[in-house]
FILOGU-108813 format. One record per atom (N, C-alpha, C): atom name; x, y, z. Coordinates in Angstrom, 2 decimals. Each point is the difference from the previous one (the first is absolute). Example, Ala and Ser with C-alpha at 12.3 -4.5 7.8 and 13.67 -1.06 7.14 Angstrom:
BEGIN
<node><site>N</site><x>13.19</x><y>-5.69</y><z>7.80</z></node>
<node><site>CA</site><x>-0.89</x><y>1.19</y><z>0.00</z></node>
<node><site>C</site><x>0.90</x><y>1.20</y><z>0.00</z></node>
<node><site>N</site><x>-0.35</x><y>1.05</y><z>-0.72</z></node>
<node><site>CA</site><x>0.82</x><y>1.19</y><z>0.06</z></node>
<node><site>C</site><x>-0.77</x><y>1.09</y><z>0.73</z></node>
This chain:
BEGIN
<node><site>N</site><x>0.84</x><y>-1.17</y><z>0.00</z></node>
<node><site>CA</site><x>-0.84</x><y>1.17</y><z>0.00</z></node>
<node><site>C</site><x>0.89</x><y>1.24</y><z>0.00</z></node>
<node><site>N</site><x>-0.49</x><y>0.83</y><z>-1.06</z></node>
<node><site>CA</site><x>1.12</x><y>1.47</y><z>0.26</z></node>
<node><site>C</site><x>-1.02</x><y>1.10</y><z>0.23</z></node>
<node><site>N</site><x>1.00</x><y>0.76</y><z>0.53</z></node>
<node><site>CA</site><x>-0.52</x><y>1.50</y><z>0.31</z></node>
<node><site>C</site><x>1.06</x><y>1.43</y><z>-0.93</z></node>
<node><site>N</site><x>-0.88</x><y>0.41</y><z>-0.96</z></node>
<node><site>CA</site><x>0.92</x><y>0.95</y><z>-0.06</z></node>
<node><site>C</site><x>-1.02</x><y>1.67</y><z>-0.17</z></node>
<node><site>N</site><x>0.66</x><y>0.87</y><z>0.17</z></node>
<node><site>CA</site><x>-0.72</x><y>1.09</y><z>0.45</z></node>
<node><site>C</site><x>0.92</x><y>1.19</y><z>-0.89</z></node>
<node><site>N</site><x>-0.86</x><y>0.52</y><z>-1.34</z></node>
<node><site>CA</site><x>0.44</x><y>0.78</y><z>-1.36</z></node>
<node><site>C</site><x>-1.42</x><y>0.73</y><z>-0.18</z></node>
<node><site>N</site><x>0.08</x><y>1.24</y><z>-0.15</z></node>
<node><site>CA</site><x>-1.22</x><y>0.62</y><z>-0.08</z></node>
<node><site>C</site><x>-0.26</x><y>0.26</y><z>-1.42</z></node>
<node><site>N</site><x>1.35</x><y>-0.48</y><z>-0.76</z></node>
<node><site>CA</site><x>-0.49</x><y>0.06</y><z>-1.56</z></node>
<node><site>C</site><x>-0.84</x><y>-1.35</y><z>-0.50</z></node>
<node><site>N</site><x>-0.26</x><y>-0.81</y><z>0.80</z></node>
<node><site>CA</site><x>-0.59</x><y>-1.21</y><z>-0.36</z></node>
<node><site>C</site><x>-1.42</x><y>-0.05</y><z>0.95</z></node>
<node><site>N</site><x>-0.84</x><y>-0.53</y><z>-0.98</z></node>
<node><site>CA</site><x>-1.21</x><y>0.20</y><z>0.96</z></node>
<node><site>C</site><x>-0.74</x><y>-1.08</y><z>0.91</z></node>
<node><site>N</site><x>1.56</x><y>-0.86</y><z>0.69</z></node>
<node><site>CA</site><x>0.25</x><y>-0.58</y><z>1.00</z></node>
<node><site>C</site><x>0.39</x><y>0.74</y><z>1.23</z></node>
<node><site>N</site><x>0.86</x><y>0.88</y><z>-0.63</z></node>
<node><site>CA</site><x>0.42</x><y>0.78</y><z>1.06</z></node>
<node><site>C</site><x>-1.32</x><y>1.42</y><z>0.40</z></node>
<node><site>N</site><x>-0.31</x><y>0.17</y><z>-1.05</z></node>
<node><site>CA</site><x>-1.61</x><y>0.52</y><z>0.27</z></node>
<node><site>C</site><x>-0.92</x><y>-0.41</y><z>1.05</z></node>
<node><site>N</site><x>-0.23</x><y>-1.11</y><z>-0.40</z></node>
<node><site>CA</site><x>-1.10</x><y>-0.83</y><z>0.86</z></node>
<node><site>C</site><x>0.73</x><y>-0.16</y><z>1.39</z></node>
<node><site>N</site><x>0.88</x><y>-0.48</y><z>0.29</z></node>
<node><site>CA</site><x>1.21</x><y>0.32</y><z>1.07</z></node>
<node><site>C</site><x>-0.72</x><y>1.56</y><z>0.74</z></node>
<node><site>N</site><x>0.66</x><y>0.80</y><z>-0.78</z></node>
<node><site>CA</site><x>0.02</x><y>1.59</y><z>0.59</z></node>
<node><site>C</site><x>-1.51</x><y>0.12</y><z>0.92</z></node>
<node><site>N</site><x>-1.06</x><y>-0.13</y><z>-1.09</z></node>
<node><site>CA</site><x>-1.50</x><y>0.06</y><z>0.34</z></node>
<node><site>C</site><x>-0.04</x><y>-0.96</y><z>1.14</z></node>
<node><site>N</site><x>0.33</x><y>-1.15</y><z>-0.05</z></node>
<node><site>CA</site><x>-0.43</x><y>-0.81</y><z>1.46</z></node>
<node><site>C</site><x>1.20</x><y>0.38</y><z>0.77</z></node>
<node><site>N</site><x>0.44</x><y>0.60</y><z>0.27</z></node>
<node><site>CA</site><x>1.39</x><y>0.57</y><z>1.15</z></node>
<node><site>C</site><x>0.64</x><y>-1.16</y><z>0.04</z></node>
<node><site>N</site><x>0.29</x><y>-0.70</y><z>-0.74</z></node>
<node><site>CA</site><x>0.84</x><y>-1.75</y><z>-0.05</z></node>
<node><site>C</site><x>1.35</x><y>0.67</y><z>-0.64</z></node>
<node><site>N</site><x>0.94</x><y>0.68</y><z>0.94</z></node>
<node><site>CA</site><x>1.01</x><y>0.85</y><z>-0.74</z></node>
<node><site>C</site><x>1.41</x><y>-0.66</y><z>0.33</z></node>
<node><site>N</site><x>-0.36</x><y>-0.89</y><z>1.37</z></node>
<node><site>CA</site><x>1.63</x><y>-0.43</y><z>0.59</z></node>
<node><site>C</site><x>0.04</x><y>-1.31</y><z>0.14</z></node>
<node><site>N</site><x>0.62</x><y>-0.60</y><z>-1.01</z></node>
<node><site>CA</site><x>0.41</x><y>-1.25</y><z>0.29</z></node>
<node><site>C</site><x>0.14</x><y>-1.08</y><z>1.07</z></node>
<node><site>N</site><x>0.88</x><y>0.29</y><z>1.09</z></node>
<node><site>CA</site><x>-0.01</x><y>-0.64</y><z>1.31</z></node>
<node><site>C</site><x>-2.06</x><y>-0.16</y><z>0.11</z></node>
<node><site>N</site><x>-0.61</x><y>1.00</y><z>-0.05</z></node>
<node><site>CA</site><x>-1.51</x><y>-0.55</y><z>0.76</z></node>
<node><site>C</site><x>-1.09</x><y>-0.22</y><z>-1.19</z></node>
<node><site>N</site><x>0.59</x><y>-0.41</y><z>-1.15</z></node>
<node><site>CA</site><x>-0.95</x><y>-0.26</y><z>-1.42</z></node>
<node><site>C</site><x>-1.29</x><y>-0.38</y><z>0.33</z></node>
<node><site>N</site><x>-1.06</x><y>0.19</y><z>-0.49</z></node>
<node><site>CA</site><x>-1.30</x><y>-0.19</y><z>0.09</z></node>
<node><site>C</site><x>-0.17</x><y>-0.71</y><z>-1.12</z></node>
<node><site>N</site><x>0.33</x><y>-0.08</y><z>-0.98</z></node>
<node><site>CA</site><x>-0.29</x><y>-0.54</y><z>-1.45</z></node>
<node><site>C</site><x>1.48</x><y>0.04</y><z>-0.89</z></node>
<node><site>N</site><x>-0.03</x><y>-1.55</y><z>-0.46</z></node>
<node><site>CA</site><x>1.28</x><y>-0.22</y><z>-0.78</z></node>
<node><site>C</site><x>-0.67</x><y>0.25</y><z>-1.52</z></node>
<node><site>N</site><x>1.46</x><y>0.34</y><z>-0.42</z></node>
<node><site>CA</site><x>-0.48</x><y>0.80</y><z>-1.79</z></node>
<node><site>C</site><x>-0.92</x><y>-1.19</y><z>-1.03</z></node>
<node><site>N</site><x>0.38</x><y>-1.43</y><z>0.56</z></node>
<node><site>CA</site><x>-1.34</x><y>-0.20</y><z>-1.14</z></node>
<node><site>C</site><x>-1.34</x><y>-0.24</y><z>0.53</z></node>
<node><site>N</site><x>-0.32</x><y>0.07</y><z>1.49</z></node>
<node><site>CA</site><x>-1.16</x><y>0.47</y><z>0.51</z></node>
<node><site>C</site><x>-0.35</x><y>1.30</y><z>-0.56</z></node>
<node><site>N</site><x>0.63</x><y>1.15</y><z>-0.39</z></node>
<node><site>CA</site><x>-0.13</x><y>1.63</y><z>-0.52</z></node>
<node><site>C</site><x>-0.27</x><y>-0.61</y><z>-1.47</z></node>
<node><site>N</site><x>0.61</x><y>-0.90</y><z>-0.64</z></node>
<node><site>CA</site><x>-0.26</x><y>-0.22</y><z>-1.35</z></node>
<node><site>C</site><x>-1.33</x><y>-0.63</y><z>-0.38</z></node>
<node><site>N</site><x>-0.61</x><y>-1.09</y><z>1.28</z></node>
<node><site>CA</site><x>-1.11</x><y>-0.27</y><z>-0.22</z></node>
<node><site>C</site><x>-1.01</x><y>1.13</y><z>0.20</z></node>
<node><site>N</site><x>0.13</x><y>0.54</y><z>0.62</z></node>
<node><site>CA</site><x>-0.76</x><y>1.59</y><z>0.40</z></node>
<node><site>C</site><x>-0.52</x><y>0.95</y><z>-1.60</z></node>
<node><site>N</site><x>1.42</x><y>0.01</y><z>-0.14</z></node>
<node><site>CA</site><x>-0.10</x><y>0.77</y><z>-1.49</z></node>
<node><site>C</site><x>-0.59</x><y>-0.46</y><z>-0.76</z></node>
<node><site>N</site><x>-0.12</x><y>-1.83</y><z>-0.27</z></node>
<node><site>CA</site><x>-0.73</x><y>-0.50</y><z>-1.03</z></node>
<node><site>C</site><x>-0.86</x><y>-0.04</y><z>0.22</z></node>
<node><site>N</site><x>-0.79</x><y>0.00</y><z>1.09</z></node>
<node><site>CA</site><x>-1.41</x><y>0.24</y><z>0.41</z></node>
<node><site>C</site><x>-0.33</x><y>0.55</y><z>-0.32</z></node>
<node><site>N</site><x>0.30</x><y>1.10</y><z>-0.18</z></node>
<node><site>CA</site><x>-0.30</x><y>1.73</y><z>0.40</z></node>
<node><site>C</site><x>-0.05</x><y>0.56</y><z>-1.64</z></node>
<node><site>N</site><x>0.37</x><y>-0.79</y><z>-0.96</z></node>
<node><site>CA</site><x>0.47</x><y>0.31</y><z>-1.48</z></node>
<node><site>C</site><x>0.86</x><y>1.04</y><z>0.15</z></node>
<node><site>N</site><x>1.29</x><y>-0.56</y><z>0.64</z></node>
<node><site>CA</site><x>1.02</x><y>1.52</y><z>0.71</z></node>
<node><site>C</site><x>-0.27</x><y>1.06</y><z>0.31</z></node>
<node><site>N</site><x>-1.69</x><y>-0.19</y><z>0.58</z></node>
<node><site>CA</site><x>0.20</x><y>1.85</y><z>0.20</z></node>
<node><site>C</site><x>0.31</x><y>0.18</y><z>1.63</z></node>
<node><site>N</site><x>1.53</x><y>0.84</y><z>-0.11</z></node>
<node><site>CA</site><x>0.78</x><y>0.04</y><z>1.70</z></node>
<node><site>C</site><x>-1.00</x><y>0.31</y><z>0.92</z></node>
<node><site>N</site><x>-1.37</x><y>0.77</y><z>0.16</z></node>
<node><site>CA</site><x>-0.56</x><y>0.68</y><z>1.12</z></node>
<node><site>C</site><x>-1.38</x><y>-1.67</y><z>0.18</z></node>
<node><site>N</site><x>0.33</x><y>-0.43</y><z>-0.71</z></node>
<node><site>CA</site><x>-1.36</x><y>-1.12</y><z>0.55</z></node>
<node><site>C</site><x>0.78</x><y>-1.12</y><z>0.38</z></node>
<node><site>N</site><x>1.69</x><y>-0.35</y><z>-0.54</z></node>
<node><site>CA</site><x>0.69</x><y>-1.11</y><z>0.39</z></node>
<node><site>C</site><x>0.45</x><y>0.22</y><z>1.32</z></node>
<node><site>N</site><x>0.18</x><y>1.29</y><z>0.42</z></node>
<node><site>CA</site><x>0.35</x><y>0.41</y><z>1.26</z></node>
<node><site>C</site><x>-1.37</x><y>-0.01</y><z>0.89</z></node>
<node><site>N</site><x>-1.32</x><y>0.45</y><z>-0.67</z></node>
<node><site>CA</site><x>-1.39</x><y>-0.24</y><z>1.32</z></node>
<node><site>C</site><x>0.03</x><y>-1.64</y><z>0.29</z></node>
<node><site>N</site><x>0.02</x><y>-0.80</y><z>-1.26</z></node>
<node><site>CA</site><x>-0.38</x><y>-1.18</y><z>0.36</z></node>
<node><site>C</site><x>1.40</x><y>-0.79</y><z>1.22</z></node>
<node><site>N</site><x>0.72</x><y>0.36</y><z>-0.18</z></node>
<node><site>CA</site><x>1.25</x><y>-0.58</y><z>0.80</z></node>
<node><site>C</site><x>-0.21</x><y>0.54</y><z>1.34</z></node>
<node><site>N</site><x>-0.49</x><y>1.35</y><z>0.39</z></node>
<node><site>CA</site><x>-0.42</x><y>0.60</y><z>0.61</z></node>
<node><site>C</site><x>-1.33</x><y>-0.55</y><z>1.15</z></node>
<node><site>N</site><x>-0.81</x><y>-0.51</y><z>-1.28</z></node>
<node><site>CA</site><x>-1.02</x><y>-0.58</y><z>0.24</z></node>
<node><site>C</site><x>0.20</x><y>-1.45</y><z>0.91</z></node>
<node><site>N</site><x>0.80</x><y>-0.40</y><z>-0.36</z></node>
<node><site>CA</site><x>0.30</x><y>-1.77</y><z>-0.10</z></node>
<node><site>C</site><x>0.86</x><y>0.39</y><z>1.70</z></node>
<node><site>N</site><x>0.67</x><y>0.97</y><z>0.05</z></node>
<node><site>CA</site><x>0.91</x><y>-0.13</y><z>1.34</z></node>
<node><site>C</site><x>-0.71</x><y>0.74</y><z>1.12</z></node>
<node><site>N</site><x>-1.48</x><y>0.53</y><z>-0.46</z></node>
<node><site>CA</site><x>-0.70</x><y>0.12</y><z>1.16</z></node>
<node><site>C</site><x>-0.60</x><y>-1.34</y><z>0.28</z></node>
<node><site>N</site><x>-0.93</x><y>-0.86</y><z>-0.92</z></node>
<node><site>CA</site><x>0.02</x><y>-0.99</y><z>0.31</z></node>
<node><site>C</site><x>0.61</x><y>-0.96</y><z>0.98</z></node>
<node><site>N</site><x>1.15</x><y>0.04</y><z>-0.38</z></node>
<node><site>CA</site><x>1.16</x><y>-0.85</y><z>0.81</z></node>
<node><site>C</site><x>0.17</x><y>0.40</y><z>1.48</z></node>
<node><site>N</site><x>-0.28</x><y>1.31</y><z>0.19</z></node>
<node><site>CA</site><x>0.19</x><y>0.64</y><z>1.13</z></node>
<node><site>C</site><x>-0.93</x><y>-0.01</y><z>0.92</z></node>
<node><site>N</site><x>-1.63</x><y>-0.50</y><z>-0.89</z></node>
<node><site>CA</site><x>-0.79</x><y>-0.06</y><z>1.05</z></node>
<node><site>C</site><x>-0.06</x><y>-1.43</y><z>0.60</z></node>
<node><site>N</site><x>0.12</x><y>-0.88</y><z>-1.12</z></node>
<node><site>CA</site><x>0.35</x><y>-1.32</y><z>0.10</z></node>
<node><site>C</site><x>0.80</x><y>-0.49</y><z>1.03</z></node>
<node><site>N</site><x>0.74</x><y>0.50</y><z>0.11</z></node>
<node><site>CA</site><x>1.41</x><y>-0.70</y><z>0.74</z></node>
<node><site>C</site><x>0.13</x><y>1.34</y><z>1.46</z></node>
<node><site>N</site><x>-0.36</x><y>1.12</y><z>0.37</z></node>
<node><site>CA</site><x>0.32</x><y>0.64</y><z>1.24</z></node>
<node><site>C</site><x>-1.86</x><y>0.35</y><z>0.31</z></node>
<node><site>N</site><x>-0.17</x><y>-0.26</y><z>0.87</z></node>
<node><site>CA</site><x>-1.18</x><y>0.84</y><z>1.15</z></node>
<node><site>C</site><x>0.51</x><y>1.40</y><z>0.22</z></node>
<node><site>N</site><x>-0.12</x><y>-1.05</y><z>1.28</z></node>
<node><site>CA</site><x>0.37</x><y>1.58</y><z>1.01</z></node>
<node><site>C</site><x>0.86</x><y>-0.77</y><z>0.68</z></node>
<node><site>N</site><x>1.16</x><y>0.88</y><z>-0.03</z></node>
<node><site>CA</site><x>1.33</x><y>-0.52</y><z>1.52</z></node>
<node><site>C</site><x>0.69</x><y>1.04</y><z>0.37</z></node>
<node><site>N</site><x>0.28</x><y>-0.29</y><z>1.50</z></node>
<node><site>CA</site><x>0.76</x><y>1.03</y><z>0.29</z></node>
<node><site>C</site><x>0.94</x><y>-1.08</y><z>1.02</z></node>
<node><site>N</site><x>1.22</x><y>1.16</y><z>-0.19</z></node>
<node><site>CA</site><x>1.22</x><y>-1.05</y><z>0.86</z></node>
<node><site>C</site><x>0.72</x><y>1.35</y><z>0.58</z></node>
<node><site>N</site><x>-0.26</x><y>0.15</y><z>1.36</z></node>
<node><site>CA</site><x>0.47</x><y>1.15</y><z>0.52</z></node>
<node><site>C</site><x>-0.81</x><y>1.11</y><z>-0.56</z></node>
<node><site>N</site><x>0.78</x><y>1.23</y><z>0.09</z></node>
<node><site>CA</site><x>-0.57</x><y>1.34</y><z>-0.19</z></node>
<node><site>C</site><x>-0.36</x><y>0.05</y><z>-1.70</z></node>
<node><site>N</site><x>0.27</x><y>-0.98</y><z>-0.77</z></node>
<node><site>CA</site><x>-0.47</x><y>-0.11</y><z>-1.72</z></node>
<node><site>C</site><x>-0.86</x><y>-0.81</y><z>-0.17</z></node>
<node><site>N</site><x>-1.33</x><y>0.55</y><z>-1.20</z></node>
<node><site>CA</site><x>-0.83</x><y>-1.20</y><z>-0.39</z></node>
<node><site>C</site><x>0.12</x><y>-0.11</y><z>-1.37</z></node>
<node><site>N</site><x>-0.40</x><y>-0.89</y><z>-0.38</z></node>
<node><site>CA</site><x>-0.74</x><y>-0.20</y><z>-1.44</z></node>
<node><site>C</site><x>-1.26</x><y>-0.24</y><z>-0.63</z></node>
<node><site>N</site><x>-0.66</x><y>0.68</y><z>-0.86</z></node>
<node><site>CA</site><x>-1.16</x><y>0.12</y><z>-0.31</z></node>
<node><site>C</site><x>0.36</x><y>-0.51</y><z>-1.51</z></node>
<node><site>N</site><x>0.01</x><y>-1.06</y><z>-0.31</z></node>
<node><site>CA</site><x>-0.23</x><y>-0.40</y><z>-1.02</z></node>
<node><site>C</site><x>-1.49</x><y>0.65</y><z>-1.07</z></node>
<node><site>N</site><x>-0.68</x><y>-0.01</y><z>0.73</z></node>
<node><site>CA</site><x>-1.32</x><y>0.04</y><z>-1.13</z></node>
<node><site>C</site><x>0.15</x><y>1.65</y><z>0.29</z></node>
<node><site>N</site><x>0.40</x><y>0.98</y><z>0.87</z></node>
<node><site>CA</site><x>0.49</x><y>1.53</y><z>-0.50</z></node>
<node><site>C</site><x>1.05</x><y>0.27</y><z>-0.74</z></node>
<node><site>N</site><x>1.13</x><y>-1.02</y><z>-0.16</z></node>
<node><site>CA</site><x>0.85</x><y>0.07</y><z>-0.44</z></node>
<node><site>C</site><x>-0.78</x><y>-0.40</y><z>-1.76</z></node>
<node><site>N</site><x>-0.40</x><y>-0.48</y><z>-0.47</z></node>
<node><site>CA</site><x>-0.79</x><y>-1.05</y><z>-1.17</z></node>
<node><site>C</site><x>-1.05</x><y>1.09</y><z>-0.36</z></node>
<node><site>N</site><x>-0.40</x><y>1.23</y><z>0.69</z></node>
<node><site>CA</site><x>-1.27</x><y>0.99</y><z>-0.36</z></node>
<node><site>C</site><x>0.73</x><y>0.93</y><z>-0.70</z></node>
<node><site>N</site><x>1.33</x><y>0.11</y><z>0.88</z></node>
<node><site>CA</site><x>0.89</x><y>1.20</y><z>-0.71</z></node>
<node><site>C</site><x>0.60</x><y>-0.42</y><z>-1.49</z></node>
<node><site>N</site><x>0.25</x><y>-1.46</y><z>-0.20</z></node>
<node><site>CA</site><x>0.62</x><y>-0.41</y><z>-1.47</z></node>
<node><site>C</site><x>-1.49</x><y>0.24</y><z>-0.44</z></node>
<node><site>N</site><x>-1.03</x><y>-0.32</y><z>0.60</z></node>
<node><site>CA</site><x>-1.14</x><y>0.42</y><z>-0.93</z></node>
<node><site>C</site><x>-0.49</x><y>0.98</y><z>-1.04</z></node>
<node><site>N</site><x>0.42</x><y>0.96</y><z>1.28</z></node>
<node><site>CA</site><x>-0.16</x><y>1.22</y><z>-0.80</z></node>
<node><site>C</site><x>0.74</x><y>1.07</y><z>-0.64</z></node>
<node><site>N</site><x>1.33</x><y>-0.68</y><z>-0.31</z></node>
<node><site>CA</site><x>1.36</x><y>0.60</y><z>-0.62</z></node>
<node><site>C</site><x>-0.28</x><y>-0.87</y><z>-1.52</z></node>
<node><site>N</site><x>-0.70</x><y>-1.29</y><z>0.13</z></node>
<node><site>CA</site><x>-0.67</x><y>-0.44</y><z>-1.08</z></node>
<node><site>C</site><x>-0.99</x><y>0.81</y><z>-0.64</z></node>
<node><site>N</site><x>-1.01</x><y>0.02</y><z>0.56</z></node>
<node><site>CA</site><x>-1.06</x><y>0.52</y><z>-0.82</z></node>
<node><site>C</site><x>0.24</x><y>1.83</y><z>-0.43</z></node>
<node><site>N</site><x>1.41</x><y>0.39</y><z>0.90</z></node>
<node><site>CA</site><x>0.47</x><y>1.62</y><z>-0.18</z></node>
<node><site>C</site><x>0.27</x><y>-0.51</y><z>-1.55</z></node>
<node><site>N</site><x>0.86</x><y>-1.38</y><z>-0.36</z></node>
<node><site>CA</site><x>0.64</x><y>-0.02</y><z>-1.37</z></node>
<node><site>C</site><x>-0.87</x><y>-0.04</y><z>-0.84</z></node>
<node><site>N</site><x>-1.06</x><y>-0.66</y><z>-0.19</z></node>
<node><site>CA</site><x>-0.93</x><y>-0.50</y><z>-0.64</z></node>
<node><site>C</site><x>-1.16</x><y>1.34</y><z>-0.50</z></node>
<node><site>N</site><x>-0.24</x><y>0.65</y><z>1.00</z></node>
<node><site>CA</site><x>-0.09</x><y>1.66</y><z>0.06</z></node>
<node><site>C</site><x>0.63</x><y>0.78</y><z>-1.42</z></node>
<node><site>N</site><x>0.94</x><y>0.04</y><z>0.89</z></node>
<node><site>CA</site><x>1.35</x><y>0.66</y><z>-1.40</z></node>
<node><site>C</site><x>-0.12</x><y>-0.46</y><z>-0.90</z></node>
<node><site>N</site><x>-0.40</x><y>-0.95</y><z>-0.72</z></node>
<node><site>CA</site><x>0.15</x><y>-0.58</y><z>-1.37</z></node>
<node><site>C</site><x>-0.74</x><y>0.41</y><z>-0.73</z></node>
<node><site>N</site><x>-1.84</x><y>-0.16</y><z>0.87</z></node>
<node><site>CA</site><x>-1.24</x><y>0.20</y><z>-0.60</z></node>
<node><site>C</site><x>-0.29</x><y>1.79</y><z>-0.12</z></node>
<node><site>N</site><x>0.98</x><y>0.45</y><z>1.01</z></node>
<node><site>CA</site><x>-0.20</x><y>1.84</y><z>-0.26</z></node>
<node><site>C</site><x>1.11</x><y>0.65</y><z>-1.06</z></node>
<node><site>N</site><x>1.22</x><y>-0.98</y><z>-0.43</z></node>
<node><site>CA</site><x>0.95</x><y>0.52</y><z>-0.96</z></node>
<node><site>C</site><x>-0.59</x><y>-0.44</y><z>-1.34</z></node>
<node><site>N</site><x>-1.12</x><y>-0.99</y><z>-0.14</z></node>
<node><site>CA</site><x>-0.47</x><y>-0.28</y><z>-1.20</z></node>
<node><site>C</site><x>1.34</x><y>-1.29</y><z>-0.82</z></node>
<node><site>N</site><x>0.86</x><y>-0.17</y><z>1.15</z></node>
<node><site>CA</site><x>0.81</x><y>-0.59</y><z>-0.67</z></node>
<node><site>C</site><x>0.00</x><y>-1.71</y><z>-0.14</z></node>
<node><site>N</site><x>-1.24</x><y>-0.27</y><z>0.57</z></node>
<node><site>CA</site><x>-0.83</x><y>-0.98</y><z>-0.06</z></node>
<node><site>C</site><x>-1.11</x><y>-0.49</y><z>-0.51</z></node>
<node><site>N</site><x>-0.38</x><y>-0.36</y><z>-1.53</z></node>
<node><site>CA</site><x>-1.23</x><y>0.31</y><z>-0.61</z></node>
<node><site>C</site><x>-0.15</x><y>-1.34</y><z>-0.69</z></node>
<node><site>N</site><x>-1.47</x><y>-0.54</y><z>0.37</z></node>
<node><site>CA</site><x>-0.63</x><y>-1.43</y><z>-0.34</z></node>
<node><site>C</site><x>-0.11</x><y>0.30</y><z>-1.40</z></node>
<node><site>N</site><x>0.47</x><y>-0.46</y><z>-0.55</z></node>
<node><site>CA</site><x>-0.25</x><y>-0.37</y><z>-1.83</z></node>
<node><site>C</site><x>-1.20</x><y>-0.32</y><z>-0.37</z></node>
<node><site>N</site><x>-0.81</x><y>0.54</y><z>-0.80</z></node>
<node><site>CA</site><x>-1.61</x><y>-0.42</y><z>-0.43</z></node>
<node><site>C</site><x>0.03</x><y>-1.14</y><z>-0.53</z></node>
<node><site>N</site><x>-1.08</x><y>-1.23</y><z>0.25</z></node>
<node><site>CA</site><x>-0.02</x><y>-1.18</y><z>-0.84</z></node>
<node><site>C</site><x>-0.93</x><y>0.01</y><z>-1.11</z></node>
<node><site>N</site><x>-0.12</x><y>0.08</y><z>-1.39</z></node>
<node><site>CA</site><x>-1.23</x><y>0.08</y><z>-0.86</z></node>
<node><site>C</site><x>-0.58</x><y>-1.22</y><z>0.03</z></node>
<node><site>N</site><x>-0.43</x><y>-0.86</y><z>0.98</z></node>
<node><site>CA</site><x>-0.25</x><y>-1.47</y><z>0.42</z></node>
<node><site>C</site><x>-0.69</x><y>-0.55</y><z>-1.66</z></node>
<node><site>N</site><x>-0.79</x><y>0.95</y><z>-0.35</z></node>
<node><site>CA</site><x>-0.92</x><y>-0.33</y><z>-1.44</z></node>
<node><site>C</site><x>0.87</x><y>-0.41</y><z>-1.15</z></node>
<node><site>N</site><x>1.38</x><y>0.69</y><z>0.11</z></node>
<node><site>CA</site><x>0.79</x><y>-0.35</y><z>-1.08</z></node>
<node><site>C</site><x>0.54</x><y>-1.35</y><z>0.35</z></node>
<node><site>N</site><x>0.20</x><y>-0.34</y><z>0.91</z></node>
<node><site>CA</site><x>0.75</x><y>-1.54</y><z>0.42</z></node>
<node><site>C</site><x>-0.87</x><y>-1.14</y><z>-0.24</z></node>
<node><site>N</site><x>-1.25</x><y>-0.26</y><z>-0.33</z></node>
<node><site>CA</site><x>-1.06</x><y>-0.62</y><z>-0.28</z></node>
<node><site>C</site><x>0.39</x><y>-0.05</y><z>-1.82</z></node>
């Protein structure tokens, strides 16, 4: 599994957008980011919600609530906040117009 972090590549994009910037604490290895992209038909701001998406998941999944001493963890607050740094991206796409569903002439495919 590699990690590499290039903002001319839109690995290192999707990287930037999910704060997955430092190696030592990787959140996602580059061909987890590559499956992202192909999902996404490379577009960087939805490969980054859905990864986004997927590691709140994980977060609610796997932490409650704990606390050990004077620190807790809130998994499912921690999983609201990837939520909505997601749907901020998903936002951006649909207000830059730089996201647009292609018309189907369904009548011609018949």
């Amino acid at each position: 599994m590699t990690f590499s972090y290039d903002l001319t590549t839109d690995t290192g994009k999707v990287r930037m957008l999910c704060r997955d910037t430092m190696s030592a604490k990787a959140i996602f290895t580059d061909e987890e980011i590559a499956a992202y992209l192909k999902m996404e038909d490379n577009i960087v701001k939805l490969a980054a919600a859905q990864a986004l998406e997927d590691k709140a998941t994980q977060l609610t999944l796997t932490y409650k609530e704990e606390t050990e001493g004077d620190h807790s963890i809130s998994g499912p607050r921690m999983a609201a906040d990837l939520r909505v740094r997601a749907a901020e991206l998903r936002r951006q796409i649909e207000e830059d117009g730089s996201f647009d569903i292609a018309a189907t002439d369904w009548e011609s495919l018949v």
